[in-house]
Each structure stands twice: as structure tokens, then as C-alpha cells.
C-alpha positions as CSV (number, residue, x, y, z in Angstrom):
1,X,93.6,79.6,86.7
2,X,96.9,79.6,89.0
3,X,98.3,77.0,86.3
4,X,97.5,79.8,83.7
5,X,99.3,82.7,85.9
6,X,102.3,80.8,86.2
7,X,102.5,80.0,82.6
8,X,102.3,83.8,81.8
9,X,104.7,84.5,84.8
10,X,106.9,81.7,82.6
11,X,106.8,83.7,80.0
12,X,107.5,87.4,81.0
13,X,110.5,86.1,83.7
14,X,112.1,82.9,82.6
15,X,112.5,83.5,79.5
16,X,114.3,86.9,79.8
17,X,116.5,85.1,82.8
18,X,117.3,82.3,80.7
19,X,118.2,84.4,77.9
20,X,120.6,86.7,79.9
21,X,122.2,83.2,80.9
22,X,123.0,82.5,77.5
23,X,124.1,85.8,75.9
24,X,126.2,87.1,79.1
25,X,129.1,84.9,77.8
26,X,129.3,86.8,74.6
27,X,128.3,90.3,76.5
28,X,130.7,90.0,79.5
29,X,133.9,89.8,80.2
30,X,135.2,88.9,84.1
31,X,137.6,91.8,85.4
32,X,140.4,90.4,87.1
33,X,140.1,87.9,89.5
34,X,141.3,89.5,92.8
35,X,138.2,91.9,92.0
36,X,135.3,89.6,92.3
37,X,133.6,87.9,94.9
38,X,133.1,84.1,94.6
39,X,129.9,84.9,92.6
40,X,131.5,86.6,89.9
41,X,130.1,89.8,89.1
42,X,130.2,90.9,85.5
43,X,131.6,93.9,83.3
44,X,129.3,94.7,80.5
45,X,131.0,95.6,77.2
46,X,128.2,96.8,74.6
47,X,129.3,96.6,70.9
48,X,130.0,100.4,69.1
49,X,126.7,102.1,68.4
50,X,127.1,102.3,64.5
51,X,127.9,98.3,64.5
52,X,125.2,97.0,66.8
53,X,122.2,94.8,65.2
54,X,118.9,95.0,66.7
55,X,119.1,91.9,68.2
56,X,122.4,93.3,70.0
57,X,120.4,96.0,71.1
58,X,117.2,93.8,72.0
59,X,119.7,91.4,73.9
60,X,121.6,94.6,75.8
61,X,118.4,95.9,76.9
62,X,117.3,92.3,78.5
63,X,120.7,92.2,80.1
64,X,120.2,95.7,81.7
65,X,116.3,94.9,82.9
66,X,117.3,91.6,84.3
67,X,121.2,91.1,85.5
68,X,122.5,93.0,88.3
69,X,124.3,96.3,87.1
70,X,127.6,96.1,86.4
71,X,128.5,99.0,88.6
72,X,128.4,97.0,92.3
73,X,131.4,95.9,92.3
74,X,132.7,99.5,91.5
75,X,129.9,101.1,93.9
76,X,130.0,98.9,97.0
77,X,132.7,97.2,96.6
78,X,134.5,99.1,99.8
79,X,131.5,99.3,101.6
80,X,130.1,97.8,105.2
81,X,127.1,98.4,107.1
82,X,127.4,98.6,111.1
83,X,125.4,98.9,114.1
84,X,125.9,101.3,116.8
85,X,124.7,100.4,120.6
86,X,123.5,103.6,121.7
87,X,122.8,104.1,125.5
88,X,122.4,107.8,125.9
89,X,121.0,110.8,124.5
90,X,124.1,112.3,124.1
91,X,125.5,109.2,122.0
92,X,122.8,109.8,119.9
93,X,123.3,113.0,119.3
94,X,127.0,112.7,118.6
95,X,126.4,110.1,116.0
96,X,123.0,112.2,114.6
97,X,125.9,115.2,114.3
98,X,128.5,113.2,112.7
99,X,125.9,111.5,110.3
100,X,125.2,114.8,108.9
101,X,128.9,116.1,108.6
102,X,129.5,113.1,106.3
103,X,126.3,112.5,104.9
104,X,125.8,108.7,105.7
105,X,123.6,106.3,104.8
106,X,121.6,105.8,107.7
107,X,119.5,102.1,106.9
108,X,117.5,101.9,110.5
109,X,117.3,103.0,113.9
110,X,115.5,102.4,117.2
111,X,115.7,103.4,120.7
112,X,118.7,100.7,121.3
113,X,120.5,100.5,118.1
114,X,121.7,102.6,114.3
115,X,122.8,100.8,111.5
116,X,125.1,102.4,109.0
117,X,126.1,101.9,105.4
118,X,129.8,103.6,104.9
119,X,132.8,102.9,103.2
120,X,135.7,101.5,105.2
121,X,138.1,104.3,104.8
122,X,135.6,106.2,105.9
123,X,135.2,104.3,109.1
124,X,138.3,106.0,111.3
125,X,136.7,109.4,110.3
126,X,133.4,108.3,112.2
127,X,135.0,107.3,115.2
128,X,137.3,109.9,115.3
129,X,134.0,112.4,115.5
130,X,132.3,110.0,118.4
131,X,132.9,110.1,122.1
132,X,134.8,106.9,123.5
133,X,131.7,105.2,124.7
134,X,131.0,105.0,120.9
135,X,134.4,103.9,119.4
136,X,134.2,100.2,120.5
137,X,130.1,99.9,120.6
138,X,129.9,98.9,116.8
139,X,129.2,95.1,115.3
140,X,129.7,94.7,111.2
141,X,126.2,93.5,109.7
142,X,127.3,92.7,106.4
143,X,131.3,92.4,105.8
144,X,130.4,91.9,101.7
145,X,128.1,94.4,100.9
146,X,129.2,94.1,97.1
147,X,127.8,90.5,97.7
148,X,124.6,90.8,99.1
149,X,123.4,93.4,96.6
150,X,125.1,91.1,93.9
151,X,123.0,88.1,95.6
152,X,119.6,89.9,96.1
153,X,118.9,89.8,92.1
154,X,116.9,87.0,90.3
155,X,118.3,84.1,90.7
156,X,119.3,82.4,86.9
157,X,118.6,78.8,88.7
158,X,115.4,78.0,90.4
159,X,117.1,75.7,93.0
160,X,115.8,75.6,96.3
161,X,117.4,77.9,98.4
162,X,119.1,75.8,102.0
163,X,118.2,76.9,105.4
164,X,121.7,76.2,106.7
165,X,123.0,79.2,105.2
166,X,121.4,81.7,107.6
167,X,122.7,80.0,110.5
168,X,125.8,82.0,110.6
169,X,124.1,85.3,110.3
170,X,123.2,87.8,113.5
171,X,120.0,88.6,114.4
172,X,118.5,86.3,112.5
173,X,115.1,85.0,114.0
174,X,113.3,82.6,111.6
175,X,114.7,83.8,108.1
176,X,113.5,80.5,107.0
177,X,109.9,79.7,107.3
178,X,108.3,76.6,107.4
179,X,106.7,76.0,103.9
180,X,103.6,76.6,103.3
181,X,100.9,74.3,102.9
182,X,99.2,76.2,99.6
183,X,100.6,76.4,96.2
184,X,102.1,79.9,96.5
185,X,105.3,78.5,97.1
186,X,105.2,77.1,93.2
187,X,104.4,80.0,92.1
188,X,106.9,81.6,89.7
189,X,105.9,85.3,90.1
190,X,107.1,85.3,93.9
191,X,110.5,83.5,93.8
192,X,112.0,86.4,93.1
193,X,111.8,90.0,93.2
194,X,110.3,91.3,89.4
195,X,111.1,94.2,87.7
196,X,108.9,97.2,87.5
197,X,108.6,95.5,83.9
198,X,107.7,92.2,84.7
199,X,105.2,93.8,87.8
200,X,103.3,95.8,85.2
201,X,102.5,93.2,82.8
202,X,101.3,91.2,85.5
203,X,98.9,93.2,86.8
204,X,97.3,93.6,83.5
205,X,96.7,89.7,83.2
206,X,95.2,90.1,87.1
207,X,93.0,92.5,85.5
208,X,92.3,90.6,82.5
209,X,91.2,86.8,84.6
210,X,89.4,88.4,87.3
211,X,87.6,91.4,85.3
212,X,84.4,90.8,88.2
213,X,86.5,92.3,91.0
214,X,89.6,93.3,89.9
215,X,90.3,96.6,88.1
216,X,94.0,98.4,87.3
217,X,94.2,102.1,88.2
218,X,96.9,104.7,88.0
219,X,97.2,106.5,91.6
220,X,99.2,109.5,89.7
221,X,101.9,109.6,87.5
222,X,106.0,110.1,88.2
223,X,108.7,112.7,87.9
224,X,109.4,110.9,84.7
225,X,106.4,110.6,83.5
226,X,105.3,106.4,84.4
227,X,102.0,105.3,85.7
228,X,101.7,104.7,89.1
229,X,99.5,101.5,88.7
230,X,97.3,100.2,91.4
231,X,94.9,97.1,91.8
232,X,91.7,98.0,93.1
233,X,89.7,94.7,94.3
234,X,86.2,94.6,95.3
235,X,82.7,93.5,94.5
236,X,80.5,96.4,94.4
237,X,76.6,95.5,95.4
238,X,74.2,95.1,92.5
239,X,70.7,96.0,94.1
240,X,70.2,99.2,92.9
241,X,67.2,99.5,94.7
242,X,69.1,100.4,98.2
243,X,70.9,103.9,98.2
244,X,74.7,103.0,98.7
245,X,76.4,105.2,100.6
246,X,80.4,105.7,100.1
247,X,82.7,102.6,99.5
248,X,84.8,102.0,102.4
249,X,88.1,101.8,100.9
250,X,91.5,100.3,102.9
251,X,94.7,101.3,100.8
252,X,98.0,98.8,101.1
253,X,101.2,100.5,99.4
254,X,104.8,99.9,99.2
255,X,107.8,100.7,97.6
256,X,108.3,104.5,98.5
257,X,111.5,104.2,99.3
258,X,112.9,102.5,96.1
259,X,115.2,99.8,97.6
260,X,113.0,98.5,100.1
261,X,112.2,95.5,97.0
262,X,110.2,93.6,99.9
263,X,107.8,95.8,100.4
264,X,106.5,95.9,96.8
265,X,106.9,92.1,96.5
266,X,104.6,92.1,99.9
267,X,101.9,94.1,98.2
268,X,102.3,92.2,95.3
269,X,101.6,88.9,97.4
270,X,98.8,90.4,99.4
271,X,96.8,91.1,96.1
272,X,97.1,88.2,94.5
273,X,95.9,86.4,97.7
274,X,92.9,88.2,97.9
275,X,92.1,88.3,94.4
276,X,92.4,84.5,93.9
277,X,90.6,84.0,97.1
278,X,87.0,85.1,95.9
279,X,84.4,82.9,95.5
280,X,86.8,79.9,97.4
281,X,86.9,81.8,100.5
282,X,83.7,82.7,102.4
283,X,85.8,85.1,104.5
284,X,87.7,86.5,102.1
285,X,84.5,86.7,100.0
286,X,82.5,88.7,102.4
287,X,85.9,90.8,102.7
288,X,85.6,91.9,98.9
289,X,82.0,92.5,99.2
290,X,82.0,94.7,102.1
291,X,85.3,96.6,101.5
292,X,87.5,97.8,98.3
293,X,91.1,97.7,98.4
294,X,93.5,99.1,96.9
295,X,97.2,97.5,96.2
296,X,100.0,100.1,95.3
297,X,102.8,98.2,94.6
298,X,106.0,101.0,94.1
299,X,105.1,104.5,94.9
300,X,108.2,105.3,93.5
301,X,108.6,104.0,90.2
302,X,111.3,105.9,89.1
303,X,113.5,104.9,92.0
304,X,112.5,101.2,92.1
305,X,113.4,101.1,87.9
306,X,116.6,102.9,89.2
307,X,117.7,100.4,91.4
308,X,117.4,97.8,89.3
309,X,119.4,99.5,86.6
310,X,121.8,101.6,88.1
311,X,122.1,101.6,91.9
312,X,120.4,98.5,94.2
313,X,120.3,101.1,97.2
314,X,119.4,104.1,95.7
315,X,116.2,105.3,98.6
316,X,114.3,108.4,97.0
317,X,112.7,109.3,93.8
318,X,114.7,110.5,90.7
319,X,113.8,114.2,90.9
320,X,115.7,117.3,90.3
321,X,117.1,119.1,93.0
322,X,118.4,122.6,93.3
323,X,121.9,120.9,93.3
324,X,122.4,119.6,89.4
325,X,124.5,116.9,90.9
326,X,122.0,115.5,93.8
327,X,118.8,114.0,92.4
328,X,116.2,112.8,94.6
329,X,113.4,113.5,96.9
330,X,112.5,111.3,100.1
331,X,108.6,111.2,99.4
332,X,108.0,110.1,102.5
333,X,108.6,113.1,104.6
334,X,107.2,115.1,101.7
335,X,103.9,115.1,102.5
336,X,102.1,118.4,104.1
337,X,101.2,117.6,107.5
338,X,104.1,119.0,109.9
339,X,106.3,118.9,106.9
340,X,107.8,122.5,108.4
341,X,110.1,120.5,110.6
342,X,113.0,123.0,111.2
343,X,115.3,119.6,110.4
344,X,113.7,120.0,107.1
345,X,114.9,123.1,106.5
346,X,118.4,122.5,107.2
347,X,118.3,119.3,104.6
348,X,120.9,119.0,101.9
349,X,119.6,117.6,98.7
350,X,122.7,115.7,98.9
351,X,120.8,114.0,102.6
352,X,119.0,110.6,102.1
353,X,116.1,112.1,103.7
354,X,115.9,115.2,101.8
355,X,112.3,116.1,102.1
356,X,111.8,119.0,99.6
357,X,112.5,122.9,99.9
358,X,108.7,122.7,100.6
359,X,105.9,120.6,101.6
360,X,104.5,118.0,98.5
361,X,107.7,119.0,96.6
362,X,107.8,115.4,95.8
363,X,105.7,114.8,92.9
364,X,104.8,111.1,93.6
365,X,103.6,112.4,97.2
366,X,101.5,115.6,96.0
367,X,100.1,113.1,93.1
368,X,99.0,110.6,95.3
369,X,97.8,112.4,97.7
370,X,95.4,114.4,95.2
371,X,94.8,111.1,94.1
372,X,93.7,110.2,97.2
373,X,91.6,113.4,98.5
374,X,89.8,113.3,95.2
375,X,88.4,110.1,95.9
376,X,87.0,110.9,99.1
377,X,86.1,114.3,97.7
378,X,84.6,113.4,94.4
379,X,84.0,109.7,94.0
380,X,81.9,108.5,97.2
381,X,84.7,106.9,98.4
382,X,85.8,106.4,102.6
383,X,89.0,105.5,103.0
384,X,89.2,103.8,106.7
385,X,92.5,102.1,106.5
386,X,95.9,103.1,105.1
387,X,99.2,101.0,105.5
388,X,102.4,101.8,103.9
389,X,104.5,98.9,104.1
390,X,108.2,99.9,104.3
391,X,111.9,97.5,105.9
392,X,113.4,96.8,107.9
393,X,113.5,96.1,111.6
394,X,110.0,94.4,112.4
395,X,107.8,97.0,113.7
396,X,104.1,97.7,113.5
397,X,103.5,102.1,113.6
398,X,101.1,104.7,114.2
399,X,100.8,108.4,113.9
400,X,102.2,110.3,115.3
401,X,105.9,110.6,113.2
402,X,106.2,113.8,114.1
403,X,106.5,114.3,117.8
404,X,105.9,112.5,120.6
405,X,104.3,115.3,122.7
406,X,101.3,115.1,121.1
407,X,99.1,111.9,121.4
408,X,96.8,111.5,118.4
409,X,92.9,110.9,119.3
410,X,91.6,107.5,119.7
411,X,95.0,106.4,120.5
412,X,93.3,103.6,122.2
413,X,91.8,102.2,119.3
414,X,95.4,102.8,117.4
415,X,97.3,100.3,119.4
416,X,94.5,98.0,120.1
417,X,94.2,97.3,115.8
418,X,98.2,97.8,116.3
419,X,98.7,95.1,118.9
420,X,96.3,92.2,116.9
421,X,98.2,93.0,113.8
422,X,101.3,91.8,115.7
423,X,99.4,89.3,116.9
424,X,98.0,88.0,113.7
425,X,102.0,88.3,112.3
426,X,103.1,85.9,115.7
427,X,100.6,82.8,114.8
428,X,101.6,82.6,111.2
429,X,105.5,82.1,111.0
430,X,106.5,83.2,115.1
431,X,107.8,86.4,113.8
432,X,107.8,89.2,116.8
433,X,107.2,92.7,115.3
434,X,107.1,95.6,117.8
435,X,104.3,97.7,118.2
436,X,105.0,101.7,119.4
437,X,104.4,105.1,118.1
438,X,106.1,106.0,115.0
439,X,107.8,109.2,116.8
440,X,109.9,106.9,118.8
441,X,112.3,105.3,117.0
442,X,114.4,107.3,118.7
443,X,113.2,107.3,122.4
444,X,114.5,105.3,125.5
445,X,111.7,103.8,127.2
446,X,112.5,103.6,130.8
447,X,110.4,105.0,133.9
448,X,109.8,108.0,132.1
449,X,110.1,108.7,128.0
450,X,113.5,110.6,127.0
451,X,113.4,111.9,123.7
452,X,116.4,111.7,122.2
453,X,117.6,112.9,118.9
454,X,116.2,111.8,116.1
455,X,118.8,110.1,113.3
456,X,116.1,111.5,110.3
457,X,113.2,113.8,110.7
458,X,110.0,112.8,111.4
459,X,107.9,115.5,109.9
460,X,106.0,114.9,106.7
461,X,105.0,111.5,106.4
462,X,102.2,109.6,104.4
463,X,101.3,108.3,108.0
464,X,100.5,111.3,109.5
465,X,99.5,113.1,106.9
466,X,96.6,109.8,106.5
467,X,95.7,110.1,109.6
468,X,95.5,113.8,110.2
469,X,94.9,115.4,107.0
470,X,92.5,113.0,105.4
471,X,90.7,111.1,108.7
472,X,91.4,108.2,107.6
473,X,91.4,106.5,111.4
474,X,93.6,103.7,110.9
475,X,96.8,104.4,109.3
476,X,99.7,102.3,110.4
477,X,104.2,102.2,108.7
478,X,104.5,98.2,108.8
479,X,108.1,97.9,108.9
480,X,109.0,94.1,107.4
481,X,111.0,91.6,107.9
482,X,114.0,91.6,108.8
483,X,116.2,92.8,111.9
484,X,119.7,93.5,110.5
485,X,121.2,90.9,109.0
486,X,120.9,91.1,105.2
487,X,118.5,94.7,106.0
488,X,117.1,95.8,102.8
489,X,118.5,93.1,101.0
490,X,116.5,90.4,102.5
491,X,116.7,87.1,100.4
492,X,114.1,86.1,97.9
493,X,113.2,83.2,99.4
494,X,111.8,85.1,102.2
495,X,109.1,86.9,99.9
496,X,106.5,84.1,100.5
497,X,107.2,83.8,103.9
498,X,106.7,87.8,104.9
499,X,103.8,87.5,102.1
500,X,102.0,85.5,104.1
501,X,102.1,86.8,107.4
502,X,101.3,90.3,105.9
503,X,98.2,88.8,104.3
504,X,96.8,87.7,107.8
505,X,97.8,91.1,109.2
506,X,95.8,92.8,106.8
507,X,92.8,90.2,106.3
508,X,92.2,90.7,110.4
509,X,92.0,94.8,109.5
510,X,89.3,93.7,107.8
511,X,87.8,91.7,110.4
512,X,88.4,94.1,112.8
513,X,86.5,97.1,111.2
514,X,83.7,94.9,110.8
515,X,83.5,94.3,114.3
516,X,84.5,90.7,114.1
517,X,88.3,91.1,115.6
518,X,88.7,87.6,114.8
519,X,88.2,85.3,111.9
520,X,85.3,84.3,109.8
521,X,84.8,80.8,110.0
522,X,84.1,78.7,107.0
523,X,82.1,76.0,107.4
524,X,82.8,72.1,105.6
525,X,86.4,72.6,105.7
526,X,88.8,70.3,107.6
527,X,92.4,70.7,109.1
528,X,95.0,68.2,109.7
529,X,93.6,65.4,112.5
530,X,90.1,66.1,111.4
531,X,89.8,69.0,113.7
532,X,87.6,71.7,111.4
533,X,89.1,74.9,110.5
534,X,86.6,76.3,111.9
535,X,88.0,75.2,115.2
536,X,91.4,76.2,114.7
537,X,90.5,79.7,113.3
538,X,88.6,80.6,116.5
539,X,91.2,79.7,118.9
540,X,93.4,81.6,116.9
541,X,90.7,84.5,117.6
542,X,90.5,84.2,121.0
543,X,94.3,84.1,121.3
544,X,94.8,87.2,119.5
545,X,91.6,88.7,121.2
546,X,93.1,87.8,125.2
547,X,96.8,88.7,124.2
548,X,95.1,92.0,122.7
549,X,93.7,92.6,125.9
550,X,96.5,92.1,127.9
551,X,98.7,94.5,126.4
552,X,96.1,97.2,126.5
553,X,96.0,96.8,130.2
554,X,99.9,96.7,130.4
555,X,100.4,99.8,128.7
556,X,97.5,102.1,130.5
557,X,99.3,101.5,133.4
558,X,102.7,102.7,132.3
């Protein structure tokens, strides 16, 4: 079955790849050479309309679904991304205030640090509207932005990528995972990031080989008018005999804001491990049986189709604004729970984070979240767990967004999931992810909290709006991989990596809410040395179960 996948998968990516390879002589010509980086980044010439033959027009089209968009050179070209130490509140606000006056592209932020896409000539204007603790407290991320977009494309070759060449990057902490010991890292689909046009397809052959627990769903439909597609996975009980009560549902999604490309690969990883899984697995058996899920790969298909055509970091949907000129809607702070934030109000259309003129303004939000009520509503469904997955900076979230001042109920049982999520992430690959409140990205965490301004409103979100709204009791933001140094344009190579440690994190939700908060063992199966899997899986628990503990106690007694 996997050989069959990854023939298909041959067939909807490499051949498209390798026929951009071969026509982009005759369909490109190189601007000058002082222009391009050392990967030469094409200028596409398209024949006159009345001339072109359909094959032209069938080989453009190929070109424009597959090959990085002309335009990066011209659009990023002059562009860096920088982090700012912050160490105050009023550093903070200064750079909140001056972010706003010039409408930067804020990527991430956290209690210690902001990272900033800008253009270079733009650089003395920020300083000059910072206080002089600022002017100095700034390291460059990314000196060849230009590059890294260019870079974070399919690949044409399907050489294996070298470790050594992260060694020169900051803040790097185990880019390169050791290689896993199944055959995902063969497998076509995941060596690089897909098209919403190579995703789409895909599911649809998921669908089609696993028709007993596998069915593809649209979650609502976009601004312009595509599916929102969805994998639900499950094995619904037979015995009809025994009144069934409503089908605990957990819901995985990605891709809301369209550039974040590893969070839809994620997804995309997460299903197709569970949905190979049945009937080899007993754990991941009993998981399908007991529990639907439902994989959302983009939320946000117009922006994902958009930065793969047009613009690699474009963040919100493709929606009209009250400004002809400014498209867009940030549809994750357009959800109805606290969306009356008064930052919201004061929002340019022009602002990354521009949430709306009103609450569900964003028509993938309002969509799927009428998707969503209506199930619980009108199809005896239960959702019980929601994650959004989202990048960068490592971090495991949960309500509230918000505010800080208010403490959601059960917070207990929040960070307690929270923590063992982090936990499951550590004994994969060794990668640390942070676990807090998703209100405090921009909170100092000394003796006592400080709440400091906030770089983007908090107000809105598809966490809180899970968690409060529609009850569903776990709802985490897993922020990926990585930390800052290639941000949302985290290599391809890393999609199997971050794929796998996602798929523990969200198998032991599943173990958790059934009360196991460990692993289910499988019996007959042996690890390296002859010790039993069995073994190894319930050291693992107790592990996770002790650390767990541990950090509960630590932070009651903050």
C-alpha cells in the first residue's frame, strides 16, 4: 500500500518538478547577474497571448504551480528579519508603538525577544523611533531573506539534504534529526512542502485505499469560493444493538495563517500516520475505534495558493477589505469570543493582524466555526480536543489569548495535558517546547507577572473561542518548530522530523482522555537488543507521567 502512495505521489509531484526543470530554459531568462543570489532566481517571460499554444499555456501554468514566483527577488530582495532583546515594559511598548507607525511585519514574540521582517532602508527609521536601550539590542536572523524564501520551495533534485549546513545558523537546536527508523523518510509526499494542488489530490487517494476509516470532508468553503477539505479518520462501532451516544471527536488544523507551510505539512504527516496505522497498530487501532479525528490541513486556502503563486509570506486570507488596496483578514483573531478587543478596533486593514471591522468577518473563521457548532449541534458529535498547529518559536498554548487576568476553569487539567505534550515532543527528537498560557507571549515572568504590551492582539482566537464558546475542554496553539533561525521558512527536510514528534504529541491526547496518560503497549513486538517495546513504551510513560508531576507541583507553588 505505501509502495502504491508513493507511486501516485510520483506521479502528481515529480513529474510536474521535473517538467519545470526542463522547460524553465526556454521560459526564463536570468536578469543580470549582480541581481541574483548564488541560486539563481528566475524571470518568467510568457509568450504574447494571441501566439501561445496550449501546451505553452499547459507548461506556464505548471511553472506558476510549482517554481518559486518570479517576484522574490523584486519583493524581498532588500529585506532582513531581526530580533529585538526586550527587557522592559516600556521597550516593549516603544517597539509595539513604532511597529504600528510603520506597519511591520511582526514574525514572533515572547516575553524575552520580537523578531522583525523590514526592509533595510527602513531599518534607521526604526531605531530612530526606539529609546537607546533598543538601538544596539538587535541580532540579524536571516541576512538573505530573498534566499531563504527562494530555498524553501521544492527542491528539483531529491539529494539528501547535509547536516553541516545548519551549523552556522543561531538558535538552532537539533534542525537535523536523527533519521527515522520507519519508511516515512522514503516517502515522496513529505520531502517537500505540496501545493494546495498536489495536497488535494492526495487526500482523495487516502480516501480512496482506506474507504473503512477514512472519509474526505469539506469544513466550509473560502472567500474564493475552494473547498476547505478535511480527513475525518475513525472506525465507527457496528453493533447496533447498544445505543451510541455522540462520537467524541478531536480536531488537528493548520495552515491559518497562509505562510506557516509547516504546519499544513504537520497535519498532513499526522494523518497519514494514523491512517496507515490501523489494523498494524493495536494502539493506534483502539485510538480510531474509540475516537474520530479530524485533519484540516490549510484553513486558509486562499492564502496558502497565494503564497505559493504570488507572495511566500503573505499571513491572512485573500479577502476584501474596506481599503481596495489592502486584502486580507487575519482569521485567527476573527473569531467571536472577546473579538471586541479595543486593539481591534483601532486595526488598519493594511495591519498583518487585521482582525475584521467585526467578529467572524473572516469567512474561513465564521465557516468553520458553523461547521463546527453544527456538528455538535446536529450530528451527535463531542468535540473534546481541538489543536491548531501554527510556527514558530516552540511552544505548547492554552486559553486564555485574550487576557491574562482571567484564569480559565480546569486550568489544572489544561497544563497537566499541556506539560505531557511537551513531554511526549522531548523523548522523540530532544526538542524543548515551552508550555504557558497563550496570553503571555508578552509577559515577564519574574516574582510577580508584569503584563506588558502586547506586539498583536490577543482577542479573537480559534483557541479561545474552542474552549469557551463550544466547551470543547482541551484546546491547545502548538507553535512548531523552529526558534528563529530560518522562522517560517523552516527547511523541508525538517517536515518528517516535526511530523513525527507531533504525531506522539497528539497520539498521547488520545491516551490521555482515555485515562491511560501513557502508551498502549503492543504485545509480540521487539526493539533493538531484544528488549520488547512493550518495555520501552512504559518507561517512556512513566517518564512523562513523573516529569508531568513535577512540573505541576513546581508551578502551584509559584
Amino acid at each position: 500500500m505505501r509502495r502504491l502512495i508513493n507511486w501516485y505521489a510520483l506521479a502528481i509531484i515529480l513529474f510536474p518538478a521535473s517538467f519545470c526543470l526542463v522547460v524553465t530554459a526556454a521560459a526564463y531568462t536570468p536578469n543580470s547577474p549582480h541581481d541574483l543570489p548564488s541560486k539563481s532566481l528566475p524571470t518568467f517571460h510568457p509568450q504574447p497571448s494571441r501566439t501561445r499554444s496550449v501546451f505553452s499555456r499547459i507548461r506556464d501554468g505548471l511553472i506558476r504551480s510549482i517554481c518559486p514566483p518570479s517576484t522574490v527577488l523584486a519583493r524581498y530582495g532588500g529585506d532582513v528579519v531581526l530580533r529585538f532583546d526586550i527587557n522592559s515594559p516600556e521597550e516593549a511598548r516603544a517597539l509595539a508603538d513604532a511597529v504600528n507607525v510603520l506597519f511591520l511585519d511582526v514574525w514572533e514574540f515572547n516575553a524575552g525577544w520580537v523578531d522583525i521582517r523590514l526592509a533595510k532602508d527602513v531599518v534607521p527609521s526604526l531605531l530612530g523611533l526606539l529609546p537607546p536601550s533598543l538601538q544596539h539590542a538587535h541580532t540579524p536572523l536571516m541576512h538573505d531573506l530573498a534566499q531563504a524564501i527562494f530555498e524553501s520551495y521544492p527542491s528539483l533534485t531529491f539529494e539528501d539534504p547535509s547536516p553541516a549546513q545548519d551549523e552556522h545558523r543561531p538558535f538552532s537546536h537539533m534542525l537535523q534529526a536523527a533519521a527515522s527508523e520507519n519508511t516515512d523518510q522514503t516517502n515522496i509526499f513529505f520531502r517537500n512542502y505540496q501545493p494546495l494542488s498536489v495536497i488535494t489530490p492526495w487526500m482523495r487517494l487516502l480516501r480512496s485505499l482506506f474507504p473503512t476509516h477514512v472519509r474526505l470532508i469539506n469544513v466550509g468553503v473560502s472567500y474564493e469560493g475552494r473547498d476547505i477539505p478535511a480527513l475525518r479518520v475513525g472506525v465507527h462501532p457496528t453493533n447496533s444493538e447498544k445505543p451510541s451516544g455522540p462520537r467524541k471527536t478531536i480536531i488537528i488544523s493548520g495552515g491559518s495563517h497562509a505562510r506557516e507551510w509547516i504546519s499544513t505539512s504537520t497535519v498532513n504527516y499526522v494523518a497519514y500516520s494514523f491512517i496507515t496505522a490501523y489494523g498494524k497498530s493495536q494502539e493506534m487501532t483502539k485510538l480510531l475505534e474509540k475516537f474520530d479525528w479530524v485533519f484540516i490541513p490549510t484553513l486558509n486556502p486562499d492564502g496558502y495558493v497565494y503564497t505559493w503563486e504570488t507572495d511566500r509570506l503573505w499571513r491572512k486570507n485573500r479577502q476584501q477589505t474596506s481599503l481596495r488596496f489592502c486584502k486580507g483578514v487575519d482569521i485567527d483573531h476573527a473569531y467571536g469570543f472577546k473579538w471586541d478587543d479595543e486593539s481591534h478596533a483601532a486595526n488598519n486593514p493594511c495591519s498583518e493582524s487585521f482582525a475584521g471591522e467585526g467578529p467572524f468577518q473572516g469567512v474561513e473563521a465564521r465557516r468553520f466555526a458553523n461547521w463546527a457548532r453544527n456538528e455538535t449541534e446536529n450530528n451527535n458529535v463531542s468535540i473534546v480536543a481541538f489543536v491548531d498547529l501554527h510556527s514558530y518559536s516552540q511552544q505548547i498554548l492554552y486559553p486564555y489569548s485574550y487576557t491574562c487576568s482571567t484564569a480559565p476553569p480546569a486550568l489544572e487539567n489544561l497544563e497537566e495535558l499541556a506539560i505531557g505534550l511537551a513531554k511526549a515532543i522531548r523523548i522523540t527528537n530532544g526538542e524543548i517546547y515551552g508550555v504557558t498560557a497563550a496570553c503571555e507571549g508578552s509577559v515577564e515572568q519574574e516574582t510577580e507577572k508584569k503584563f506588558w504590551p502586547r506586539m498583536e492582539s490577543g482577542g479573537g482566537s480559534a483557541l479561545d473561542w474552542f474552549y469557551h464558546d463550544l466547551q470543547v475542554k482541551y484546546s491547545y496553539q502548538i507553535k512548531l518548530r523552529d526558534t528563529g533561525s530560518y522562522g517560517f521558512l523552516l527547511p523541508s527536510k525538517n517536515i518528517v522530523p516535526v511530523g513525527t514528534e507531533t504525531f506522539n504529541a497528539i497520539k498521547y491526547i488520545g491516551h490521555f482522555l482515555l485515562g491511560n496518560h501513557g502508551i498502549e503497549s503492543e504485545e509480540g513486538t521487539k526493539g533493538r537488543g531484544g528488549r520488547s517495546q512493550e518495555l520501552l513504551r512504559e518507561e517512556s510513560t512513566d517518564f512523562v507521567t513523573e516529569d508531568v508531576d513535577t512540573e505541576l507541583r513546581r508551578r502551584r507553588k509559584k
